[in-house]
N, C-alpha and C positions, 0 to 999 in steps of 0.2 A: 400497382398493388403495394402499399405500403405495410397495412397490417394483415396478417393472413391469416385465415378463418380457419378456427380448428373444429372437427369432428371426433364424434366421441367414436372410442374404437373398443372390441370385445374381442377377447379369444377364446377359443375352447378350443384345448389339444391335450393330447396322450401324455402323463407322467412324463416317457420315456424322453420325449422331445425336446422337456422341457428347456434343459440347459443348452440345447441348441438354437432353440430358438429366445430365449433370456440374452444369450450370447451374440447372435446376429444382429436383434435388438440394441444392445450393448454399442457393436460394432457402428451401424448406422444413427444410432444417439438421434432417434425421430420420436418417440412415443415415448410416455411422460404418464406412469403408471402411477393409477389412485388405487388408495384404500378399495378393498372390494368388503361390501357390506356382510355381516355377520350373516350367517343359515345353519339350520341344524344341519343338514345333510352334509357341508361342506366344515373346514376345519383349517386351519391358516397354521403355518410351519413357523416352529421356533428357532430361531438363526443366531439367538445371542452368545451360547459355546462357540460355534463357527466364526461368528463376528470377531471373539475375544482373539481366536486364535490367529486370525487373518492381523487383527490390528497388532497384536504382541510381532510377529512376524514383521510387517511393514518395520514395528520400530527396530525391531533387531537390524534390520536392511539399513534404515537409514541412521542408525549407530553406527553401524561398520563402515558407512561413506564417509561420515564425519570423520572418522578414525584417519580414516585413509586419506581421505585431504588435509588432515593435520600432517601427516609423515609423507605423500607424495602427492604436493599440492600442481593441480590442474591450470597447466598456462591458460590462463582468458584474457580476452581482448575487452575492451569497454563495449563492445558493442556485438560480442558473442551473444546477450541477452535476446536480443532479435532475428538470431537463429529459429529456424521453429523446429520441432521434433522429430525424430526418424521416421521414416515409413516404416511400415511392415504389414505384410500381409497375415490374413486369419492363418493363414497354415504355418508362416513363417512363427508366430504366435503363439501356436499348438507346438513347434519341433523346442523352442527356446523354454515355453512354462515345463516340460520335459525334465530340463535341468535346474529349475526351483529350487528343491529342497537341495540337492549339492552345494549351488548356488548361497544357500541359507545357511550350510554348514562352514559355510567358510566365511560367513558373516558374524558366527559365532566364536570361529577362532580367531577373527580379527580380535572382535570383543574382547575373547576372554586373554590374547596380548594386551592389550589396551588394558584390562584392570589389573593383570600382572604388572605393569610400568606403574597405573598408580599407585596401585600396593606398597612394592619398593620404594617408590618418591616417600611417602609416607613413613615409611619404616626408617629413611633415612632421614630425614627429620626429627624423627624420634632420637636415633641415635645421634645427631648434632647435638641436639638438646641435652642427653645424658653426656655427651663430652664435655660440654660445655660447664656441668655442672659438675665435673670431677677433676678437669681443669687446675681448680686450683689447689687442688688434693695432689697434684701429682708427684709431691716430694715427701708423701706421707708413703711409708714401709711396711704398713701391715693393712691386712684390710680391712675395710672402713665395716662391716659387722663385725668385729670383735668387741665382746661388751665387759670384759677383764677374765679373771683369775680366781682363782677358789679364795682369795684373800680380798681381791682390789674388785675396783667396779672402773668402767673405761668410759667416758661420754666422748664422742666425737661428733661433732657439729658448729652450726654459723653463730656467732654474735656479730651485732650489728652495729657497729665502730670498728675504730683503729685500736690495737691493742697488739705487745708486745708481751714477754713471758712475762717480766716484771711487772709489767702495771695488768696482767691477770693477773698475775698470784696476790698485786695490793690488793684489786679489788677486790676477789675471792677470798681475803681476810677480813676485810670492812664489812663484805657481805652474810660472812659466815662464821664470824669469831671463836665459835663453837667446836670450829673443825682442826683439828690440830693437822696431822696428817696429810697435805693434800698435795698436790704438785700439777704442773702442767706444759703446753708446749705450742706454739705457733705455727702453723704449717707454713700458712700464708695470708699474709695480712694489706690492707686497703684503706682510704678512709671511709669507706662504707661498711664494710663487714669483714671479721677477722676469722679463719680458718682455725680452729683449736681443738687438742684433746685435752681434759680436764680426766688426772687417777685419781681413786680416794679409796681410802677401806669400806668394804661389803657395809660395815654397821653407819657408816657416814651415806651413803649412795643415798638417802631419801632425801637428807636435810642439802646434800651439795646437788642434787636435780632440780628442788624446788629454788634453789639459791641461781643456780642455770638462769630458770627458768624468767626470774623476777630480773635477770638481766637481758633478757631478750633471745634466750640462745635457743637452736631449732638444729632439729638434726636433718642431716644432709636427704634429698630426695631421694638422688642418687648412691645404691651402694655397691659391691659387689663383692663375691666369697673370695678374689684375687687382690692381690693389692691395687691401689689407684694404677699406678703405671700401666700396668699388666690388661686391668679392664679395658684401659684408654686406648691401649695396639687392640684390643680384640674389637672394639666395637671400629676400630679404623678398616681392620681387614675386611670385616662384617661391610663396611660399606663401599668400597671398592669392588668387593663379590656383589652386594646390589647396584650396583652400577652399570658392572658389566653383563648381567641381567638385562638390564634396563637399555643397553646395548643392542641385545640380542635380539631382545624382543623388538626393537625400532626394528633391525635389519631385517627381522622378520616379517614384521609387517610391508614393508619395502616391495616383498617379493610377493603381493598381492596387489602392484599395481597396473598390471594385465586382467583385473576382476571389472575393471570401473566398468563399463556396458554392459557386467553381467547385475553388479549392484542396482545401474540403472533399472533395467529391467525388472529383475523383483520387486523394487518398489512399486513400480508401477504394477507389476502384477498382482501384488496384492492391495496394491488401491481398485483397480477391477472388481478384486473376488467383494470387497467391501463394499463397495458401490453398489454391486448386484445382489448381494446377502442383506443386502437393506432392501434392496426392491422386495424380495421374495418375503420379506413379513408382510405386503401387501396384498398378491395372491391368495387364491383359495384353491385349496385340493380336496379332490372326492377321491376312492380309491383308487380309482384309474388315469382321472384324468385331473386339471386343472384350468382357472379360469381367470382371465385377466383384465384387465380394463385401466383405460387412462383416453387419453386425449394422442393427436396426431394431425397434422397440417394437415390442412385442406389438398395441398400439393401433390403429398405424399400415400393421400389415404389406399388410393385405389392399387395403386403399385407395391406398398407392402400387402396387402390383402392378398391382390391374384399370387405374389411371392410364397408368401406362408402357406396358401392351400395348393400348393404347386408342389411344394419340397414335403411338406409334413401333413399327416391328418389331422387337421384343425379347420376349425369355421371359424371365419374372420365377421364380424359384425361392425357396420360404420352406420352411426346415426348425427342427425343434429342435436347439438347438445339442449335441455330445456331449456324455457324461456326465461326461466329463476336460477338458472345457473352461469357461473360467473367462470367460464374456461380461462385457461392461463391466455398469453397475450406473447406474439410470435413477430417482430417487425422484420418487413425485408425491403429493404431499399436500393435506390440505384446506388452509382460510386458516386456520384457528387453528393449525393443525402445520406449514405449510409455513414458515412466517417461524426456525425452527431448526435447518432445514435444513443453514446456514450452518456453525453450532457442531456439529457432528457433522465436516461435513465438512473442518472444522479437525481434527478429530481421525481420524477415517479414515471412508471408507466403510465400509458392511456389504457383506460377501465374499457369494456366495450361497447360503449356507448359514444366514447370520444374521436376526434380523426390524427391519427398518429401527426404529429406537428414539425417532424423531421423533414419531409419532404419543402413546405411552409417556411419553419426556421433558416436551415441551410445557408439560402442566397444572404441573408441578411446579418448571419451571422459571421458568412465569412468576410463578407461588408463590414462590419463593423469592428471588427478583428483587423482588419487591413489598415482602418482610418486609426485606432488606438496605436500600432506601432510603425505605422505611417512614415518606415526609411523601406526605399528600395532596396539597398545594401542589406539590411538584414533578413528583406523577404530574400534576396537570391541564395542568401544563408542558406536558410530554412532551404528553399526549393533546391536546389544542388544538392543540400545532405539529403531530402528524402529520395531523391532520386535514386543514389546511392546506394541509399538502403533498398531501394525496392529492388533493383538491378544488382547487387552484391549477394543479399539475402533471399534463403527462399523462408518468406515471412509466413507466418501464421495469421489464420482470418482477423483474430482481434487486433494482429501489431498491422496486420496492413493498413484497417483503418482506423487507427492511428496516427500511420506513417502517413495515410492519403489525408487524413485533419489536417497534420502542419505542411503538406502541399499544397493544400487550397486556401490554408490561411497564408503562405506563405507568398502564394501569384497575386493573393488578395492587396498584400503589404506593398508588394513591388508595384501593383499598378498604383497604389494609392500613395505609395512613394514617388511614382514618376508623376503625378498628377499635384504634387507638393513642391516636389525638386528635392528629396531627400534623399542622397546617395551616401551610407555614412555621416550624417551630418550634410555637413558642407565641405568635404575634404577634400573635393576636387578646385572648387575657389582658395582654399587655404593654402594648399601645393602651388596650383598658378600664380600666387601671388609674393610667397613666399620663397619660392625656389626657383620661379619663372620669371617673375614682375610683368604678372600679365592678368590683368582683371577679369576672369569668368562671370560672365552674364549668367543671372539666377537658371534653374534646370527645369523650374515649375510648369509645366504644361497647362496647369489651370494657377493655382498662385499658392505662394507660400506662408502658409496659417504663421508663423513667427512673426511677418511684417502686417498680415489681416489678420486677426484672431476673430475679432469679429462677424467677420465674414464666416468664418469655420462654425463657429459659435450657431447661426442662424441657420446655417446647413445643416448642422446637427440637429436642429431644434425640426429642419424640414425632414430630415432623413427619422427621429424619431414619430414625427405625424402621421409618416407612411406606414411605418412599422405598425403603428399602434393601428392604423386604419386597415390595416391586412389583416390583424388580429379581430377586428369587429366584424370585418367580411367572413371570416370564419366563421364567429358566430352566427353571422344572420346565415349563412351554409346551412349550418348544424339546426338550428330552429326550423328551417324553412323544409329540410328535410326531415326532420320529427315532426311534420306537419302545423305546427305553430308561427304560421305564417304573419298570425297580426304579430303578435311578439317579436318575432323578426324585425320587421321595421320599427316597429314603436319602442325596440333596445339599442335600434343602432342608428337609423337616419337619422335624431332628433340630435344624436352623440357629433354625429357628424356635422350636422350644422350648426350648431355650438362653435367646435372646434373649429373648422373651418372660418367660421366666421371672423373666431378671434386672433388666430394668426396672422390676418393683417396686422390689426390693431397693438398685437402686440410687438411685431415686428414695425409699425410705427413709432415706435421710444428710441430705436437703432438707428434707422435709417428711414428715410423719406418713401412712403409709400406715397402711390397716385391717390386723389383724392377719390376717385369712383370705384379705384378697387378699396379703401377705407369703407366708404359706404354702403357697396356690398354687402362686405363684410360685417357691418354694425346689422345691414339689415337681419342676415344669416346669422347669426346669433343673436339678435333676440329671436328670431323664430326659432332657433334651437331650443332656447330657454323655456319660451313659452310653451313648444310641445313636451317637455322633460316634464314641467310642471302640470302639465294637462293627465298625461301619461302615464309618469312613475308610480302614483298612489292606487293605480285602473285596479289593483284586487281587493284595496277595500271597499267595503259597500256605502259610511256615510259620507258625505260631502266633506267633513270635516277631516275626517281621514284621511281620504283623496286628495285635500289642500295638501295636510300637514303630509304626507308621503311624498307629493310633488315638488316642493320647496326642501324638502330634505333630499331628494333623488338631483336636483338639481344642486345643491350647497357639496352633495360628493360630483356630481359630474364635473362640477366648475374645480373643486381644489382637488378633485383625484387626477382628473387628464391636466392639470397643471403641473400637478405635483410630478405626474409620470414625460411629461414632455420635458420638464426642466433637468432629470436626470441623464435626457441624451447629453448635456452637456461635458460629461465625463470624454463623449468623444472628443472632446476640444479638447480637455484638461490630460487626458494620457496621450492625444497625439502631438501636443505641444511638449510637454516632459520627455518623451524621446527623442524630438530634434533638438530642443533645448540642452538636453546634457550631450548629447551625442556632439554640439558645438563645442559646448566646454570643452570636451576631452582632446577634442582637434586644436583647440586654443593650447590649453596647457601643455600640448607636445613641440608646441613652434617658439616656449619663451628663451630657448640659449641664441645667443646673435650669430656664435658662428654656423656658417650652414650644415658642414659633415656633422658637429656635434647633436643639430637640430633635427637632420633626416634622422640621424639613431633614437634620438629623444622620442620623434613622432612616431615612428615606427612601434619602437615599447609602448608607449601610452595609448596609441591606436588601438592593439593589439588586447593590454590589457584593458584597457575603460570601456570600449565596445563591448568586449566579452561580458563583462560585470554589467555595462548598459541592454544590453540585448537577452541577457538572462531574467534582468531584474522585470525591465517591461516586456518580455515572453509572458510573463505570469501574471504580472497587472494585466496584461490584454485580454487572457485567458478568464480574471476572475471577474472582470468586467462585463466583458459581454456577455460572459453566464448571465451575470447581474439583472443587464436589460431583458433576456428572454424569459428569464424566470419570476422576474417581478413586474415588468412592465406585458412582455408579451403576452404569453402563458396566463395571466390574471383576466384576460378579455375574451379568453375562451376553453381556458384548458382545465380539468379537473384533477385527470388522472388517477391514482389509485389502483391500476391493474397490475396483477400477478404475473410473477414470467415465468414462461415456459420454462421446465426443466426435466427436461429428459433425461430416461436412462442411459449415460452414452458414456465411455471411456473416457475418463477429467481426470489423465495421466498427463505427467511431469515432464516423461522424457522420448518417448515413443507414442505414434498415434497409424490409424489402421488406415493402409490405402482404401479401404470399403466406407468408410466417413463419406456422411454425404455432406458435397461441399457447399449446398444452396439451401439449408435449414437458415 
């Protein structure tokens, strides 16, 4: 059972119940709750206050972690990520959500440390900046608002050159010839801008401002009612007091890092309450009771049902869903087929009408995963670390199959590595020869694609035929099963003796084919041909249609299964790029003559080239074969377009509930 058939489910139970049973619900993450249709009598709850409050809350939680990991950062290993989550049981659940809001409150006071530090940082900033800009006032004696005397007028401000008291006072004669009266003084001066006070009598202050002014000069930003000096110590002291603020509140925060699992916690806990306050705009309620509906595995259906009217007054309701209605879409596979789950699902689900292609895909893919990186040595890579992982970690459903993908990709590499003779490269002949003087005969169990390419090449081109011809068996499945039996044969046998045919023929240009399987083969495709052409026009009604359909159904059969067989050839071209550089790398580690200097040479470039080789074509391999089953496979039978189940279930971060059922 690949794809599992779901039933529509109904509840009807008592107000009181409800969040016990929304909750258990929750817990179990089986039932995948629709819209319940509008009625007068019933009335649907508003949850967007509670929503807001729930979401403001998560963020307060997951500010205060960030805080916290900034000032008591959390030792992790590279490979912590593949941890999976705590257990905890429902009641364990119920005693910890208990202490939420304390929990909350101290997520608040992380915070409001946290904006007290930036506060300060900023206010110290500030006061840099006014230091800096009184600086160069510091030799000036009175304070910088002082604007004169019942007689004088005072200007104290920047001009924007180098100037000394003399060549002010020239200028301020040339500038202002007017002014008898004036005098002035240099605090501190630059060739950029000169520190000065300018006195004059009260009756001159207009005409020697604007006279300032036509010289560039601007008064200081910075002032203050104390002298420069005096400002300069208070804003220093000012900042060492925030500092040691800023002190404080680190160490403070410090002493909240015995909170981290309860931070965890609220997060999650109020991703629950959010999760579930979105379902509940779904529902409908009458004054007593309420009504629900969604979908629920076929597996499942019976067992939640007898459960809920076990524990609670409620009537459970399971139907089939109509025949116009389009249920979500639930795949369960074994371990060898579930781990490609993944790659489908990048590409669409199966609608349900279609037959889930994971089970189908699988072998072929991890076939052809295996020939693209095609070194033994780097499948054992892979197969040792997954191992690892699965045996070290207690892995979660998604990272297992994950970890079981690059398992099976990885036994796939190794056989196809030993079936090459690619162990690293060639690094077992490059040592014997080089450090032994002893010539290692090739490791190839079947032969090594670097000396035949060609050979690989028409393997490929066989191993693609298959593939595609698996994918037509599909179809004529799936036709033959919706009862469209002539169509069945008349879209796939005529495909097939086409192709068939010309695989000789075309494998004739290579190498020497026998002359009776040539002729076969010539026979077999034109009878392909001729039935394609007979055939592919059968739903128009005049003859002429029928022609011009048949000769176009056969113009794409001929350059589409062309076009799609020539693409296997990739498996030749990424499995030859991985032994080929994989040699280089072995090469370039053996060029020092002497030998100690050469074992350390090899060693480093083994070490690093392989690593950078084995990552690079990890991922060619990977987008590869996507390639072929989404373009070549999947195009001869697959549609897709189904929705995926998503149930109400706890899709928490850090903690998950022993009561999760493990086989949804």
């Amino acid at each position: 059972m690949a794809k599992i058939a779901m039933k529509r489910i109904e509840i009807l139970a008592l107000i009181e119940d409800s969040k016990m049973i929304l909750d258990s619900l929750q817990r179990k993450g089986i039932v995948e709750i629709s819209d319940y249709e509008e009625h007068e009598a019933l009335y649907k709850l508003s949850t967007s206050q509670s929503l807001s409050i729930f979401e403001k809350s998560k963020a307060t939680a997951v500010s205060a972690q960030t805080v916290l990991d900034m000032y008591v950062p959390q030792k992790t290993s590279l490979l912590s990520a593949m941890e999976g989550r705590k257990e905890l049981t429902a009641s364990e659940f119920i005693s910890k959500s208990e202490n939420a809001d304390a929990t909350l409150r101290k997520c608040y006071e992380l915070n409001a440390l946290y904006k007290s530090i930036t506060e300060n940082r900023i206010e110290i900033v500030r006061n840099e900046a006014s230091m800096d800009s009184i600086r160069p006032w510091l030799d000036l004696d009175i304070s910088m608002k002082v604007k004169g005397t019942v007689e004088t007028q005072v200007f104290i401000g920047n001009l924007p050159s180098l100037f000394t008291k003399e060549s002010l006072l020239l200028a301020l004669s040339e500038t202002l010839p007017e002014v008898e009266e004036i005098d002035a003084q240099v605090v501190c001066s630059s060739k950029d801008q000169s520190c000065a006070i300018v006195f004059c009598m009260k009756g001159d202050a207009p005409a020697v401002e604007q006279g300032l002014r036509e010289m560039g000069f601007v008064r200081p930003a910075e002032t203050g009612v104390t002298i420069p000096k005096e400002h300069f110590e208070e804003l220093e002291k000012k900042n060492i007091q925030l500092k040691k603020k800023i002190e404080d509140a680190e160490e403070s925060i410090k002493t909240f890092a015995d909170i981290r699992d309860e931070l965890e916690f609220v997060i999650d806990y109020f991703a629950l309450r959010i999760e579930k306050y979105e379902s509940l705009k779904k529902i409908s309620l009458s004054k007593n009771t309420f009504i629900l509906k969604g979908y629920i595995s076929e597996n499942h259906a019976v067992s939640i049902a007898k459960e809920l009217e076990q524990k609670y007054a409620a009537a459970v309701t399971i139907t089939q869903p109509e025949e116009d209605e389009e249920p979500p879409i639930l795949l369960k596979n074994n371990a060898f087929a579930a781990p490609v789950e993944s790659v489908t699902e990048m590409y669409s689900l199966p609608n349900n009408d279609d037959v889930d292609p994971n089970p189908i895909m699988a072998f072929f893919y991890y076939m052809f995963f295996g020939i693209m990186l095609s070194d033994g040595g780097y499948g054992l890579v892979m197969v040792i670390a997954m191992l690892i992982a699965k045996k070290k970690f207690n892995l979660e459903e998604k990272t297992k199959k994950t970890v079981n993908f690059f398992l099976y990709c990885g036994l796939s590499t190794v056989f196809w590595g030993a079936m090459f003779g690619g162990w690293f490269g060639d690094i077992i002949q490059i040592v014997g020869k080089q450090f032994f003087d002893k010539d290692i005969p090739s490791l190839a169990l079947w032969f090594e694609p670097v000396r035949d390419p060609m050979k690989l090449l028409l393997y490929s081109f066989l191993f693609g035929i298959i593939h595609l011809f698996v994918g037509l068996g599909v179809r004529f499945s799936i036709l033959w099963k919706l009862g469209k039996k002539l169509d069945a044969i008349l879209d796939v046998v005529p495909v097939y003796l086409l192709v068939l045919g010309a695989a000789p023929l075309g494998a004739g240009v290579v190498i020497a084919v026998p002359v009776a399987i040539a002729t076969i083969g010539k026979y077999l495709a034109m009878a392909g041909a001729v039935l394609i052409v007979l055939t592919s026009g059968r739903s128009t009604k005049n003859i002429v249609g029928k022609l011009g359909g048949g000769l176009y159904g056969l113009y794409n059969a001929g350059a589409g299964y062309m076009s799609d067989i020539l693409s296997y050839s990739r498996l030749l071209a990424l499995g030859l790029s991985t032994g080929v550089i994989a040699s280089v790398v072995n090469v370039l580690g053996t060029i020092p003559s002497n030998l100690v200097t050469k074992a350390f040479m090899l060693i480093f470039v083994f070490v690093i080239g392989h690593t950078v080789n084995i990552a690079v074509n990890l991922i060619g391999s990977y987008v590869h074969t996507n390639r072929l089953q989404y373009v070549e496979f999947f195009s001869k039978f697959y549609e897709g377009g189904g929705r995926a189940f998503t149930p109400l279930k706890a899709d928490t971060k850090y903690y998950r509930f022993k009561e999760e059922v493990k086989d949804v």
